[in-house]
C-alpha positions in Angstrom: 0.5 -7.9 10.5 2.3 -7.2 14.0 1.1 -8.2 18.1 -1.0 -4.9 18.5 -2.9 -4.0 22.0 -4.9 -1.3 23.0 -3.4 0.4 26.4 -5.7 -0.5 29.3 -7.5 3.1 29.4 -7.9 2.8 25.2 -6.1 6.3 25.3 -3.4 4.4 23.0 -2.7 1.9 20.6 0.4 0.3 20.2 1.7 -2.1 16.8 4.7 -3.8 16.3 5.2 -3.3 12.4 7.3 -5.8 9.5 10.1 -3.9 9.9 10.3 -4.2 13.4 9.3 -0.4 14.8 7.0 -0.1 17.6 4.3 2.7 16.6 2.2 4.6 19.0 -1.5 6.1 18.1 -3.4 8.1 20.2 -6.8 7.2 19.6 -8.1 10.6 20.5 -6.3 13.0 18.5 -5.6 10.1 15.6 -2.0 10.9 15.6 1.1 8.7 15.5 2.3 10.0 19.1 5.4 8.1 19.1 7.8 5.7 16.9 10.6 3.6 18.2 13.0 1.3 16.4 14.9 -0.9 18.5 18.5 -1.9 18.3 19.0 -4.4 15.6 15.3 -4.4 14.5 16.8 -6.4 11.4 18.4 -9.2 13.3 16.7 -9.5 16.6 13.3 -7.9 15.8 10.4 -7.5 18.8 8.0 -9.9 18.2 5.4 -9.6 20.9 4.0 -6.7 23.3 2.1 -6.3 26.0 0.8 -2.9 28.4 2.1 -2.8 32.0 2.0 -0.4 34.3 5.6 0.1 36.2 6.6 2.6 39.1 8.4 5.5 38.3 10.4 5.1 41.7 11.3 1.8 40.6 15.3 1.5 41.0 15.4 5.6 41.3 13.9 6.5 44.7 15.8 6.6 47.8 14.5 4.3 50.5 14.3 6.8 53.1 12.0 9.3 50.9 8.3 9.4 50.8 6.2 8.0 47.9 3.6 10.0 46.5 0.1 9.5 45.7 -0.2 6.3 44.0 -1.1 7.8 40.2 2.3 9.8 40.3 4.0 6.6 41.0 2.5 4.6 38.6 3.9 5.1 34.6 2.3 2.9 31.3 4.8 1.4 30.0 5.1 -1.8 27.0 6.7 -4.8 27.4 8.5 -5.9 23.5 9.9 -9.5 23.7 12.6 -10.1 21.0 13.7 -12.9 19.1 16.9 -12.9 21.2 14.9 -14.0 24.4 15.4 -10.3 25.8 12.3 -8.4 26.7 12.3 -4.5 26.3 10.2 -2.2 29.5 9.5 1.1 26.8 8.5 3.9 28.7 6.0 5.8 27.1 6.4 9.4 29.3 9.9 8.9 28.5 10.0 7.7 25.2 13.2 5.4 25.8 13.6 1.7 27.3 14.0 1.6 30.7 15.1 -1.8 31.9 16.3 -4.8 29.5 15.1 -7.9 31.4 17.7 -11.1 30.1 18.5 -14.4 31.7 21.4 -14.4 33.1 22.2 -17.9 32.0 20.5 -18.5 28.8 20.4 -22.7 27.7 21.1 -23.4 24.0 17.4 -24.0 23.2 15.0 -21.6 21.4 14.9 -18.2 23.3 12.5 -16.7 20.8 9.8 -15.0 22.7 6.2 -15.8 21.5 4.0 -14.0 23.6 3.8 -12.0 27.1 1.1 -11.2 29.3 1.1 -8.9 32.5 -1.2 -8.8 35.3 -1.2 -6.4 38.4 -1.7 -9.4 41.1 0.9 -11.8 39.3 3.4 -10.2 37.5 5.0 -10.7 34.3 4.9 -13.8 32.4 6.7 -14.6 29.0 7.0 -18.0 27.2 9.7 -18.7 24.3 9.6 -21.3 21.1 11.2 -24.1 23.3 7.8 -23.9 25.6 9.2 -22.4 28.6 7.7 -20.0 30.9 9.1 -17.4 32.5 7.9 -14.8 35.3 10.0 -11.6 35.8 11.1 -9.5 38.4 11.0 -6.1 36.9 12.7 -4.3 39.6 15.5 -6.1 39.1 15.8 -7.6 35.9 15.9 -11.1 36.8 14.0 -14.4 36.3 11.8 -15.3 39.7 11.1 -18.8 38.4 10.8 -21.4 35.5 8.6 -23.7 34.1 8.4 -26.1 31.2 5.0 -26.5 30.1 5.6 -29.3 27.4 2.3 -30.8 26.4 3.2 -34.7 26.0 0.7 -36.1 22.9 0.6 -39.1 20.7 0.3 -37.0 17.7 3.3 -34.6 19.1 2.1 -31.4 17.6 2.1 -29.1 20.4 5.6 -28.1 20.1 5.5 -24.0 20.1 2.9 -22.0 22.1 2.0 -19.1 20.3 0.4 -17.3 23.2 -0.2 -17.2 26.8 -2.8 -16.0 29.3 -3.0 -15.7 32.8 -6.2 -16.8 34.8 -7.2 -14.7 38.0 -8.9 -16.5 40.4 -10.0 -15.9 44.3 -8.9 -18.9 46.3 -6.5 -19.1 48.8 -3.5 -20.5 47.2 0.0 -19.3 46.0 -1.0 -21.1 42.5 -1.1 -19.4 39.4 -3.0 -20.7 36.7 -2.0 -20.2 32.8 -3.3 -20.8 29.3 -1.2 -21.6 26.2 -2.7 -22.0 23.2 -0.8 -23.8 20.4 -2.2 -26.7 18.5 -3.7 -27.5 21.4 -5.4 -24.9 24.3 -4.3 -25.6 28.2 -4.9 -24.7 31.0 -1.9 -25.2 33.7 -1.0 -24.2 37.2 2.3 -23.3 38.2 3.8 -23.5 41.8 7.5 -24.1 42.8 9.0 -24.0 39.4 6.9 -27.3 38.5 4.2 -26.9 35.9 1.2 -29.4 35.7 -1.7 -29.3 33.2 -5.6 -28.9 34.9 -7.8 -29.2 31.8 -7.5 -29.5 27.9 -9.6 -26.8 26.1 -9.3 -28.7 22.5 -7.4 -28.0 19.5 -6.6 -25.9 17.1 -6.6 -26.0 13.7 -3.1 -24.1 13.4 -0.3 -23.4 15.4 -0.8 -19.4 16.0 -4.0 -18.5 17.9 -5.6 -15.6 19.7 -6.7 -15.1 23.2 -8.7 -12.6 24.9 -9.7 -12.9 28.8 -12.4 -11.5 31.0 -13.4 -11.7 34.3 -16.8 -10.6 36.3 -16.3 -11.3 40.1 -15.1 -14.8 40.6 -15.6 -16.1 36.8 -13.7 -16.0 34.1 -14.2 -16.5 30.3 -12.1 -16.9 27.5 -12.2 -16.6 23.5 -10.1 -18.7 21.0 -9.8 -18.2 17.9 -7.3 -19.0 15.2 -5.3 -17.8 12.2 -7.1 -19.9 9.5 -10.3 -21.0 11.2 -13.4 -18.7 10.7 -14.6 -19.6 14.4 -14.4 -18.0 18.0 -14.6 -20.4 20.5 -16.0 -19.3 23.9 -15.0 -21.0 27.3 -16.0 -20.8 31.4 -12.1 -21.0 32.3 -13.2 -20.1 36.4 -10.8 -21.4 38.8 -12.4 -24.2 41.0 -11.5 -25.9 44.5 -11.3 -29.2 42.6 -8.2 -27.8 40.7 -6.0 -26.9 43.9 -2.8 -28.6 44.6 -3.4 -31.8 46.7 -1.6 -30.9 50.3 1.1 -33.4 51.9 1.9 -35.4 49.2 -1.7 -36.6 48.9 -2.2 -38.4 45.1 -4.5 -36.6 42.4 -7.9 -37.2 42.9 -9.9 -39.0 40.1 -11.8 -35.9 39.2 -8.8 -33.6 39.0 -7.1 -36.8 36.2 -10.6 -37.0 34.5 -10.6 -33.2 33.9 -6.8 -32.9 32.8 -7.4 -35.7 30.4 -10.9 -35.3 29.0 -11.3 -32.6 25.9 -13.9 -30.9 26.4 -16.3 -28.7 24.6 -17.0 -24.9 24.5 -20.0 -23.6 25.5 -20.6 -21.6 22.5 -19.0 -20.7 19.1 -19.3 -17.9 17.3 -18.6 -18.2 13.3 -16.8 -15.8 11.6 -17.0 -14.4 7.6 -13.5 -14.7 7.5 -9.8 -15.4 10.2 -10.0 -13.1 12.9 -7.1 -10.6 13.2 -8.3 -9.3 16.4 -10.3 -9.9 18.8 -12.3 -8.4 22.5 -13.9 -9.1 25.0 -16.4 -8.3 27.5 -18.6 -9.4 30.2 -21.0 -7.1 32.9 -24.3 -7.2 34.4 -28.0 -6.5 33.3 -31.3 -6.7 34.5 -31.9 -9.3 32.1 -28.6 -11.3 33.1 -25.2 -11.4 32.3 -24.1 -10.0 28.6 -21.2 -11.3 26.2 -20.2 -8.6 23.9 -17.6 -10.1 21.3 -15.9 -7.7 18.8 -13.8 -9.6 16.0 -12.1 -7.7 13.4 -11.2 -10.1 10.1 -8.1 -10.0 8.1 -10.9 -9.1 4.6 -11.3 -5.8 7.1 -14.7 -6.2 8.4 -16.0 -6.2 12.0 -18.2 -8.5 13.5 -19.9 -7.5 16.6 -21.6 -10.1 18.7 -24.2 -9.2 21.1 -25.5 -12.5 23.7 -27.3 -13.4 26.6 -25.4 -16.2 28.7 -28.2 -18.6 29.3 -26.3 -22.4 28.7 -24.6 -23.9 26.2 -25.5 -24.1 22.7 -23.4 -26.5 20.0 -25.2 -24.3 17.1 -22.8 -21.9 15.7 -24.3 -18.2 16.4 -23.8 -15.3 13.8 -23.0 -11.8 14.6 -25.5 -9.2 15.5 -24.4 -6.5 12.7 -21.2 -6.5 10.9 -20.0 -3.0 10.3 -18.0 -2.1 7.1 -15.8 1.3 6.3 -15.8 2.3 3.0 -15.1 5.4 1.4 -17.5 7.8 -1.1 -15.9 5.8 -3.7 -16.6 2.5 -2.4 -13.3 2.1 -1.8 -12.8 -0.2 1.4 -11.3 0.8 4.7 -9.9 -2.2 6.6 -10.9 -2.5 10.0 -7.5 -3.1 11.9 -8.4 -3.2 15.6 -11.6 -2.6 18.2 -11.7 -2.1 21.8 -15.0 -2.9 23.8 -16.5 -0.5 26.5 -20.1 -0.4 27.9 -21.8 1.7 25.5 -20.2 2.2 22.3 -17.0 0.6 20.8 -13.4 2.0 19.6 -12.5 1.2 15.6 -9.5 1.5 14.0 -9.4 1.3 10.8 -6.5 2.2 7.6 -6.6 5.5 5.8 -3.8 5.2 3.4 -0.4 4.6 5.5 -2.5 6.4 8.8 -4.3 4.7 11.1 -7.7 6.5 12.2 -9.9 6.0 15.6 -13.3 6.5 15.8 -16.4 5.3 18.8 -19.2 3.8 17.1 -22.4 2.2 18.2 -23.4 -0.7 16.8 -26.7 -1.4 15.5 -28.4 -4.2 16.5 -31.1 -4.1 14.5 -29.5 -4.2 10.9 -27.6 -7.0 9.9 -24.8 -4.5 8.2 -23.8 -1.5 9.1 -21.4 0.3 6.6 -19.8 3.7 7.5 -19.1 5.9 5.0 -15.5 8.0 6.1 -13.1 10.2 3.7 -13.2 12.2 0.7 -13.8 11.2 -2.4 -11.6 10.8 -5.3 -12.8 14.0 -7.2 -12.2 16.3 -4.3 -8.6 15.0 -3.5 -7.6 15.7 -6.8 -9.4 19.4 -6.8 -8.2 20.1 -4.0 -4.7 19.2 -5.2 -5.1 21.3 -8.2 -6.0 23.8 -6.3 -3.2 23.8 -4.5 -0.6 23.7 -7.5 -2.4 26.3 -9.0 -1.8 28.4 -5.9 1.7 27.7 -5.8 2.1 28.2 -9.4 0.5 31.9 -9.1 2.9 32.3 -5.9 6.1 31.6 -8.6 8.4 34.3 -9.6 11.3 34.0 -11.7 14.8 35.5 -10.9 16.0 36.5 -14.7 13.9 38.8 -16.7 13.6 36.5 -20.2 11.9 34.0 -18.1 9.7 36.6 -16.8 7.3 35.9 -19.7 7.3 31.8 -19.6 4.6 30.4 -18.0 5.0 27.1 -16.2 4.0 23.9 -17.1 1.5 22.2 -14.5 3.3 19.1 -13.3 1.9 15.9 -14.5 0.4 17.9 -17.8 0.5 15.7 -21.1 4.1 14.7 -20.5 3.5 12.2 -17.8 0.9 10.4 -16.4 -0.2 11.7 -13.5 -0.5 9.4 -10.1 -4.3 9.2 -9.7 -4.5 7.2 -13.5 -1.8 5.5 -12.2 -3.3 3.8 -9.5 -7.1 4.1 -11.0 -4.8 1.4 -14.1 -4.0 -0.8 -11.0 -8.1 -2.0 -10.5 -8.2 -2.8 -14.2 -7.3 -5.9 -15.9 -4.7 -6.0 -17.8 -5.2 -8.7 -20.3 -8.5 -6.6 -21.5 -8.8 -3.9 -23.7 -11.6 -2.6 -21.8 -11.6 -1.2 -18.7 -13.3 -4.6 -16.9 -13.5 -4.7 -13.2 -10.6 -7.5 -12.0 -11.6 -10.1 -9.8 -11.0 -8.7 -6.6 -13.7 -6.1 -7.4 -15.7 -8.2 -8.7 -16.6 -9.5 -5.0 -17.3 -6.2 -3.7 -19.6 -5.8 -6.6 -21.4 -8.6 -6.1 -21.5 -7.8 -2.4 -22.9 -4.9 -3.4 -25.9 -6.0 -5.7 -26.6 -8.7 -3.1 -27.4 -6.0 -0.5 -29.0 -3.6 -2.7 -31.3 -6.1 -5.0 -30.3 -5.0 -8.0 -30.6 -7.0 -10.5 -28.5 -5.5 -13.3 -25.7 -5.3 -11.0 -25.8 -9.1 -10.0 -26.2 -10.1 -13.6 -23.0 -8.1 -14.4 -21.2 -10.2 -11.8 -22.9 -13.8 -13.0 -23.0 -13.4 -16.9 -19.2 -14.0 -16.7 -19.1 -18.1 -17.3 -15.2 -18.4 -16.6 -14.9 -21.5 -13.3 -11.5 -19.4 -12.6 -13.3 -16.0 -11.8 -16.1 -17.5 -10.0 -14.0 -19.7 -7.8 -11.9 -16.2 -6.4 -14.5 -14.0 -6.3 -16.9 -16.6 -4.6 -13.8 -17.4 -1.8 -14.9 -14.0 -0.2 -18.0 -13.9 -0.2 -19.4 -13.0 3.1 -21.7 -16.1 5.1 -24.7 -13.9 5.1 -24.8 -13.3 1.0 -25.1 -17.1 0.3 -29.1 -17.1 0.2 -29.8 -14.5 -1.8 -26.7 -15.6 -4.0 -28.7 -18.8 -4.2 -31.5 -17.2 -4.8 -30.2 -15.6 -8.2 -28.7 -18.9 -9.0 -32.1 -20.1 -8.9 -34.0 -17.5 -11.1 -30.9 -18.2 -13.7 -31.2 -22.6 -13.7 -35.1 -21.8 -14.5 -34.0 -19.0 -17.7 -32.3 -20.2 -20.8 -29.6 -22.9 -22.0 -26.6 -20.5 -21.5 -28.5 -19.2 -18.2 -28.6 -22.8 -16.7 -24.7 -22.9 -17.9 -23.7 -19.9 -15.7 -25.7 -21.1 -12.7 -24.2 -24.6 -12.7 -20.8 -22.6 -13.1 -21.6 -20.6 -9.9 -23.0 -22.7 -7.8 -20.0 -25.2 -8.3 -17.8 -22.5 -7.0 -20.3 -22.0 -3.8 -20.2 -25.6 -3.0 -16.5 -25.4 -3.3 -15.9 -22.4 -1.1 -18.6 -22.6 1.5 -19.5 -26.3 1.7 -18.8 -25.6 5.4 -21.8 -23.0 6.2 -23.6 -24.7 3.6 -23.5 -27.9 5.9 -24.3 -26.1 8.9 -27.6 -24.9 7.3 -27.2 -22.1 5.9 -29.5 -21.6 2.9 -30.8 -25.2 2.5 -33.9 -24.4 1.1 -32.3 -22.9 -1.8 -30.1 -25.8 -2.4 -32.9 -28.3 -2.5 -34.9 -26.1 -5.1 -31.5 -25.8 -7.2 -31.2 -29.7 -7.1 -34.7 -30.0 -8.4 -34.3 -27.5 -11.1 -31.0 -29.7 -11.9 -32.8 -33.1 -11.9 -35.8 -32.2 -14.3 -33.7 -30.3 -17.1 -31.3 -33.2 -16.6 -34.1 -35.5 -17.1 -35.7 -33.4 -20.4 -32.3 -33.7 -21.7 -32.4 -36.9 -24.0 -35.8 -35.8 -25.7 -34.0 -32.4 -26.4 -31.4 -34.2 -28.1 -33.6 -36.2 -30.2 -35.8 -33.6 -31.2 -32.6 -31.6 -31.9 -31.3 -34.1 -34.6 -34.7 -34.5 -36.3 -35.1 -30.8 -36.3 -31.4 -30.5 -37.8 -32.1 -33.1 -40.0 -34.8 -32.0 -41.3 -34.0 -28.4 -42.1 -30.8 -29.9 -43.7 -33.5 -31.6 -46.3 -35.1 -28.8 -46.9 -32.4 -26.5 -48.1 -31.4 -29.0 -50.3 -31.1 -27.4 -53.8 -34.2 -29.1 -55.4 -35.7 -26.7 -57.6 -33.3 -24.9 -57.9 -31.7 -25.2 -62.1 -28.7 -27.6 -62.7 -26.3 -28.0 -65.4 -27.0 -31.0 -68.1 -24.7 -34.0 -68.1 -25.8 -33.8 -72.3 -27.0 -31.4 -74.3 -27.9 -32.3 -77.8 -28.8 -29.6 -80.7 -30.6 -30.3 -83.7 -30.2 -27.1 -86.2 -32.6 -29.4 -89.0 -36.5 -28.9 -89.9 -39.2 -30.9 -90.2 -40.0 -30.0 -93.5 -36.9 -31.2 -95.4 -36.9 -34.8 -93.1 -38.2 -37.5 -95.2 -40.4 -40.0 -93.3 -39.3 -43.6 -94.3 -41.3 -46.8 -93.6 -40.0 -49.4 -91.5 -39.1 -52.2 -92.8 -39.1 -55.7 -90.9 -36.3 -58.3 -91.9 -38.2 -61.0 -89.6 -41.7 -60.7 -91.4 -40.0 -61.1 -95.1 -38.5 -64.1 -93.3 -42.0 -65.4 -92.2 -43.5 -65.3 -96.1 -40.7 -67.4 -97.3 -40.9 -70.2 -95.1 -44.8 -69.7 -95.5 -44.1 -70.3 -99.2 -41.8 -73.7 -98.3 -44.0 -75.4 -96.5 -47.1 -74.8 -99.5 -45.0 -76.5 -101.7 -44.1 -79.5 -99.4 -47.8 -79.9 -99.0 -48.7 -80.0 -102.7 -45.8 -82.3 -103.9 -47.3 -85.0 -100.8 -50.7 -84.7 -102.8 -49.5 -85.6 -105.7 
């Protein structure tokens, strides 16, 4: 995604693109009104841009002639710095560049431009990879002065400054303050080509940041925000008396050190459901007080709108007052690219295919999600488009008469597929024979059923017990999902065995992905009642695995084949009857033996008589 910015009426929105072409929308006819591609786009592409407004008598006018009213002198214009340190005035009437401001003397550092910004009291201001600052005389081409604003730190990681801004103020000095934003946010003031640093705003959590400035009499505010941090940052950035240049060589003055060296905090943050991609800002009175209106639109193509009374500081993240969603009748999303603030409604951008379309919205407050349902659906497109072939087939007439009698085949018939099952094949999985929601859907799904209630459609999301699914369709989950997500889980620890499985697989992928929010309090009374669900089927566990192994052990008894007939180790067969089996006495050896000795020991006896 390229530097975009709105022009500062909102008539027009301007992107740089990959390829390096500058595109032009006009918001209120949604039409691309203009496309430029600079000279070697591949090698030196334009890599930031910014809205100015330039004179049209600038360098054409005679001296001697009268200017005009001040709106026929005036012509909007972008500024497109390059990668070869040159920056590009497009004229937009004209559709051509009309000045090419270079340095006349470029150094052999890193002329790569980062960002620009443009004001009417101050001029132009660019800043390259090598951390110098440049402000430009566009009348003539050249550079008015230079700073370096190197950011001297023990850890050393403020090396590039992604982006600059320039702080208006009242007071009666030739001063101009600046913010760069790198891994670390700044606040400097510039005077006589020396740069020195007034306040440290914090850090960053990467290198490339956005900034968006606004200003209500004598204060200013500023929003931070990052490329992979899902938080705004919000900060009173107003130009004070203690922050002046000490006159005649006088030292700093302990106050001016303690704020140049001291981190301090922001006065409110504002969290996000995913990085922001763009971001706006606005400030103005009520009766009630003074009103923030932030509007953040997220690289998963959502918009947060953020609706705030400024009444102190607060260190609680806030969430936003509605987050508005474009879809199509097909529940197709539409990405929200860009918004633009005003006091009323708001401008959204968001994608249509390869066009961009603008539409003012008003956000409602008092729903948490606001979805907007744009397009055709997929039935109609491809009616319509049959409708269309079959007029231009009837409209067909063949120049030799023996083809006068063929009829046409409709293209994309049964000989090829045609390209709306081609790209319906692309949401499928491929690995699966049936026709199975990949995971990227599968978080829109569950989004879905989350908002809605609906059960069956939240079961279809959680009955899947893979850890790889849940983890990346759990990633994008939106902040304001996670308690009724929890609550499901909650329902399914308190169901069944394989129930309890598929909770403890989904809530392992919620802890994983949003420990974060989870930690800030979000939905803690729904973890607490999963970790007691947790601890007492944990703690049921070893008398279910007892009475398991007695239950197995007995039913293993009793289908034991015990009655059932078995086959004899011996079989004997006796064919004889009892009525040819003669029946013999037993006879005793040891009895006979007993008479004889009986008869011995008479005889003994008898001879001892005589």
């Amino acid at each position: 995604m390229g530097e975009s910015a709105f022009s500062e009426n909102g008539k027009y929105y301007s992107i740089i693109s990959q390829d390096g072409r500058l595109r032009i929308w006009d918001t209120e006819a949604n039409v691309l009104k203009q496309e430029y591609t600079p000279d070697l786009h591949l090698t030196s592409p334009p890599s930031c841009l910014k809205w100015i407004t330039v004179g049209i008598s600038s360098g054409q006018q005679k001296s001697g002639k009268r200017k005009s009213s001040e709106s026929e002198q005036q012509s909007q214009c972008i500024a497109l710095g390059t990668a070869s340190g040159k920056i590009l005035i497009y004229s937009v009437t004209q559709a051509k560049v009309e000045h090419v401001l270079k340095e006349e003397k470029p150094g052999t550092y890193n002329s790569f431009i980062t960002s620009i910004d443009w004001q009417r009291k101050y001029g132009l201001f660019s800043c390259n990879k090598s951390n110098r600052v440049y402000n430009w005389d566009i009348s003539d081409g050249k550079v008015r002065n230079k700073y370096n604003v190197i950011f001297d730190s023990k850890n050393k990681q403020g090396n590039s400054i992604s982006a600059i801004k320039i702080v208006p103020h009242t007071l009666n000095t030739p001063s101009i303050y600046l913010i760069t934003a790198s891994w670390q946010v700044c606040l400097w003031r510039l005077l006589d080509n020396n740069a020195t640093i007034v306040r440290n705003l914090g850090h960053n959590t990467t290198q490339h940041a956005l900034l968006s400035l606004a200003s209500l009499k004598k204060i200013s505010w500023l929003v931070v925000g990052s490329q992979n941090e899902r938080l705004l940052s919000f900060w009173d950035v107003t130009i004070t008396e203690d922050q002046l240049p000490q006159l005649n060589g006088e030292p700093t003055s302990k106050k001016q050190r303690k704020l140049s060296n001291v981190t301090a905090s922001p006065t409110y943050n504002f969290i996000l459901e995913d990085a922001p991609r763009f971001v706006d800002l606005t400030v103005k009175e009520e009766l009630n007080g003074t009103a923030l209106n932030i509007g953040a639109a997220t690289r998963s193509g959502v918009l947060h709108y953020y609706n705030h009374m400024l009444n102190g500081a607060s260190s609680k993240p806030l969430k936003p007052s509605v987050t508005i969603q474009v879809t199509s009748p097909d529940a197709h999303p539409m990405a929200v690219q860009c918004c633009r603030l005003s006091d009323s409604d708001m401008l959204v951008g968001y994608s249509n295919g390869p066009a961009t379309l603008f539409e003012r919205i008003t956000p409602e407050t008092k729903t948490k999600t606001q979805v907007l349902i744009r397009g055709e659906s997929a039935k109609k497109r491809r009616s319509s488009a049959s409708a269309l072939d079959s007029q231009r087939q009837d409209d067909v007439s063949y120049a030799t008469p023996a083809a006068a009698g063929r009829k046409r085949n409709a293209s994309g018939g049964q000989i090829e597929v045609p390209m709306e099952a081609r790209l319906e094949n692309l949401a499928l999985d491929p690995k699966s024979r049936s026709k199975t929601a990949v995971n990227q859907n599968l978080t829109k799904l569950l989004m879905q059923g989350l908002h809605s209630k609906d059960r069956e459609l939240i079961q279809t999301v959680l009955q899947k017990d893979d850890p790889a699914i849940a983890n990346r369709t759990v990633a994008s989950l939106p902040v304001d999902c996670l308690h009724t997500l929890l609550q499901e889980l909650v329902v399914m620890a308190n169901g069944k065995t394989n129930q309890c499985a598929r909770a403890c697989t989904w809530t392992q992928a919620t802890l994983r992905a949003h420990a974060g929010a989870l930690l800030a309090g979000a939905a803690a009374g729904r973890l607490q009642l999963l970790l007691a669900v947790f601890t007492a089927r944990r703690s049921q566990l070893c008398q279910l695995l007892n009475l398991r192994g007695r239950l197995e052990l007995t039913m293993s008894q009793r289908q034991r084949p015990g009655d059932t007939a078995q086959d004899a180790v011996l079989e004997y067969n006796d064919d004889s009857s009892s009525e040819d089996m003669e029946i013999e006495k037993y006879h005793s050896d040891s009895s006979q033996s007993w008479d004889d000795e009986r008869d011995e020991k008479q005889e003994i006896e008898e001879s001892d008589e005589e």
